[in-house]
N, C-alpha and C positions, 0 to 999 in steps of 0.2 A: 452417089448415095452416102449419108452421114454415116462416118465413125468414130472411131475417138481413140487412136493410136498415140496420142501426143506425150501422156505420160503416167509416168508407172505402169510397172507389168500386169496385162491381160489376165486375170485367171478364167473368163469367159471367152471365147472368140469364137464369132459366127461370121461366117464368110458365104456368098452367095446364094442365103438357104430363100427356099417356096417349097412352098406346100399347095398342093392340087388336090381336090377330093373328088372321088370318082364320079360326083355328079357334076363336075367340070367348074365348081366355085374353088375360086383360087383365092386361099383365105393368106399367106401371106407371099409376101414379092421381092425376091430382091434383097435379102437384109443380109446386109453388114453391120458388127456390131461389136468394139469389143467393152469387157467392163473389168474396169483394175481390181486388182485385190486391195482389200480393207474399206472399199467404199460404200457408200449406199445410192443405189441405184434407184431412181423413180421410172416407171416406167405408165404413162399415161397413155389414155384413147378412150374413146366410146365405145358402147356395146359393141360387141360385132368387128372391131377394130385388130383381132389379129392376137390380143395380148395372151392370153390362155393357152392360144396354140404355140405362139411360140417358146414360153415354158415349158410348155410339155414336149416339145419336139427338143430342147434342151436337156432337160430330165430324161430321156428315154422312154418317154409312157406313149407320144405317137412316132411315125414314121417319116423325116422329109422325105420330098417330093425329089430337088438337089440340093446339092452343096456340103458343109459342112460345120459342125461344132466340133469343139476342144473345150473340155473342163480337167483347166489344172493340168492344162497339157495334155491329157489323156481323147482320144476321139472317141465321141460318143459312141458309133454305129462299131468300130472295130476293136473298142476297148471301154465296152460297157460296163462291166463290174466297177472296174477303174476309176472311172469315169462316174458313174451313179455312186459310188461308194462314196466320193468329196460332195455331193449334193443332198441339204434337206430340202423338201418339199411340204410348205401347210398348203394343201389347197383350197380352194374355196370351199367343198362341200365339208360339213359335216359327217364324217364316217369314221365309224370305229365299232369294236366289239362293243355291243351295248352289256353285255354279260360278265366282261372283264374287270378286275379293278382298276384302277388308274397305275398305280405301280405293275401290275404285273404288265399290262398292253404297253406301257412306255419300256418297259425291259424286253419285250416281244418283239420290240422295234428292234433294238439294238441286236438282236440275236439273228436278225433278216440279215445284217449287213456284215456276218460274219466275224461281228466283236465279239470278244471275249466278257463273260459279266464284268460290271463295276458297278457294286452298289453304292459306292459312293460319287460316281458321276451323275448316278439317278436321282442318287438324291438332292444333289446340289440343283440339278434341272428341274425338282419338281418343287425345290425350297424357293430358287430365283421367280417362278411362274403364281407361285402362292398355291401349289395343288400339293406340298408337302403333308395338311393335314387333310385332307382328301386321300389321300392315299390308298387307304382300303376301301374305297366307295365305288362301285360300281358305276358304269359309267352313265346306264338310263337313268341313275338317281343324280346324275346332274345337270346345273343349270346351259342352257345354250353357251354363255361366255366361259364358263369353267368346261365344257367340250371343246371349246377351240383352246384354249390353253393346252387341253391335253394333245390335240393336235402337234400345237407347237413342241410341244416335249417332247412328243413320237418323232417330228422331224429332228432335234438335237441330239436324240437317244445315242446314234453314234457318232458322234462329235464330227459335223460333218465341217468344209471349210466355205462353201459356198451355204447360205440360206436364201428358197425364194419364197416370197409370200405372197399367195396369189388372192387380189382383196381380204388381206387378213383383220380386217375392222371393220367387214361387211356388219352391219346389223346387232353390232355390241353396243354397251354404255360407254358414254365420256369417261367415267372412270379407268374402264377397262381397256379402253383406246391408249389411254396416257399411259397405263401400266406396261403396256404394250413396247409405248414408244420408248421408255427406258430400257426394255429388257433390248430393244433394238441397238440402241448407243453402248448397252455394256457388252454385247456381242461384238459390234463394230472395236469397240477399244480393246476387244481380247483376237483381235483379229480375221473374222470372220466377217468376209464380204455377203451384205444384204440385197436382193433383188425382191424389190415391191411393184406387183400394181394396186392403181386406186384408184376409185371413185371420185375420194375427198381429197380436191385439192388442197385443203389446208395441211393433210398428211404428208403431198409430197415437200411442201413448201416449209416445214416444219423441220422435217426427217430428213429430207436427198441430199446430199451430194452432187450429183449431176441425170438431169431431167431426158429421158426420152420419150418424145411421142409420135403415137402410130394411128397410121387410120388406113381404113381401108387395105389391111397387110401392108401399107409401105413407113418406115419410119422419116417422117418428116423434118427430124430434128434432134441431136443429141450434143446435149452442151451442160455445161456445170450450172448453174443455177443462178450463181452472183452475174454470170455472165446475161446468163439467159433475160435474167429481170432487167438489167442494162442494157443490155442491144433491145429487146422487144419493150420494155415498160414505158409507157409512156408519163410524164408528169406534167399535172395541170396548175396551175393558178389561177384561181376564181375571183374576181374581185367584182363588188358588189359595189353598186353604183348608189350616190345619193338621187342624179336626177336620170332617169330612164333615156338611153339613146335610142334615136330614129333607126341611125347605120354608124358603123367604124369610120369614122374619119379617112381620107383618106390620104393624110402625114402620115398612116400607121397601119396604111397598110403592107409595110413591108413586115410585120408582125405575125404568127399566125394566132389570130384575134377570130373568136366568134363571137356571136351575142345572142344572146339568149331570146324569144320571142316576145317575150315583152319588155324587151331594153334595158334591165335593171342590173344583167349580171355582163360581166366580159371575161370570156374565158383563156387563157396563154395556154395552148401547150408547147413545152419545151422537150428536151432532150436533156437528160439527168445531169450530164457531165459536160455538154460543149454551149450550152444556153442561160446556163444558172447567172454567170455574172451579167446577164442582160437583162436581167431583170429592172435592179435600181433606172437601170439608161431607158426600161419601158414606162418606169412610174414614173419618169421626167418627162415623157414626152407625153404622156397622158393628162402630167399637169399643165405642162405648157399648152394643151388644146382645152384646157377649160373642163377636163374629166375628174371629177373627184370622186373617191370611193370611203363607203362607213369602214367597211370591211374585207380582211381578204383572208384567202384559205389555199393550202396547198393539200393537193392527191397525188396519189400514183397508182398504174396498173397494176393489179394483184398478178399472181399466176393463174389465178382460174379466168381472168379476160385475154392473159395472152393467150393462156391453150386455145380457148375457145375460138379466138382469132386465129392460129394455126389449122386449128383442125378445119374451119370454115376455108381458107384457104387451101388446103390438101384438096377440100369434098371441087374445088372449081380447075383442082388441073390434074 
């Protein structure tokens, strides 16, 4: 089962944890996991894939099934306060006092987890989020993105050292997304490990540090990102034919050459790192058979064709 022991220290670790719900759906499997402190963690999958629950069974909000978490060293199940005290949680839903004002429910937080006031840490958290002059506003009088900021405040309120954000750019504006992802980099640089899931892959691919994905409760894969896009990415070269071919020659077929259905285009793919310098030795041998092309073009697999190829893989074993 994927983990990721190789370096820098754990501040998350999960070891052998499932969860079973008494209508016998066993929502996750098996998971080892651990995540270093100061990184940002992506953690992808499909509806239904497990990610919610395993947040919450690391926070403390539901119950495993077996096994174990440690946050910050602390076991969740036998040193809970401990343990929940280093963790903020924004979750996906929307909830908060609609009655309250934004300052007073983000100091209401911090008073749950047994701090002591700082009105000047509130303030700095409600200055960084842009809900400083919001302040005295009640929370029904605001907008959908200015409630999840408050969210995110309530989660800061006690200066926790782990942050998980569970789809936290569900259903906001581009602008508010970006806003987002800086207040994320300035947290990560003040040393405050991130745990995201998402929807939008361009989020993880933007934002992570290193990529897990889960399907089905099992995590399929946990690997850094640069890496990840290397071993799975694939890249193409397209080169676009002056006269349309019948079939690939076969001097060239030791090439991996497809061709398009109407013969105009011939496609290469290679491997990023061990294929590149074969290229020129392809367009000599393309010229030596009589193949000329107007034009050529280079691709590569995003993160959201390789998830998508992972996760398709998971659903067939």
């Amino acid at each position: 089962m994927p983990s990721s022991t190789d370096s820098g220290p754990a501040v998350i670790s999960v070891r052998n944890l499932t969860k079973t719900y008494a209508s016998g759906f066993q929502a996750l499997q098996d998971i080892n996991l651990d995540i270093r402190q100061g990184e940002i963690f992506a953690l992808l999958g499909p509806n239904g894939a497990g990610k919610t629950t395993l947040i919450s069974i690391i926070c403390g909000i539901v119950n495993a099934s077996s096994g174990s978490v440690a946050a910050d060293g602390h076991d969740i199940a036998r040193e809970y306060r401990a343990a929940r005290a280093k963790i903020g949680l924004v979750p996906q839903e929307l909830f908060t006092d609609a009655f309250e004002t934004v300052h007073d429910t983000v100091s209401f937080s911090r008073g749950l987890f047994g701090k002591s006031p700082d009105p000047a840490h509130i303030e700095k958290v409600l200055k960084d989020l842009t809900l400083w002059d919001k302040r005295d506003s009640k929370i029904m009088a605001l907008s959908g993105g200015m409630k999840r900021r408050v969210m995110i405040a309530k989660a800061l309120s006690h200066e926790p050292k782990i942050l998980f954000l569970d789809e936290p750019t569900a259903g906001v504006d581009v602008e508010l997304r970006r806003d987002m992802w800086a207040l994320v980099r300035r947290l990560r640089e003040s040393g405050v490990t991130i745990i995201l899931t998402t929807h939008y892959i361009e989020e993880a691919e933007e934002m992570a540090d290193r990529i897990g994905v889960i399907s089905k409760g099992r995590i399929l894969l946990v690997e850094d990102k640069a890496v990840l896009m290397q071993k799975l990415g694939k890249k193409q070269l397209t080169l676009h034919l002056q006269q349309p071919l019948d079939a690939v020659p076969e001097a060239l077929a030791g090439y991996r050459l497809e061709l398009s259905s109407d013969g105009t285009q011939l496609v290469y793919t290679f491997d990023a790192e061990g294929e590149r310098l074969g290229i020129p030795e392809l367009l000599r041998r393309l010229d030596d058979n009589g193949i000329h092309f107007k034009d050529l073009q280079t691709s590569e697999s995003s993160l959201e064709e390789i998830f998508i190829s992972l996760v398709h893989q998971g659903k067939q074993t």
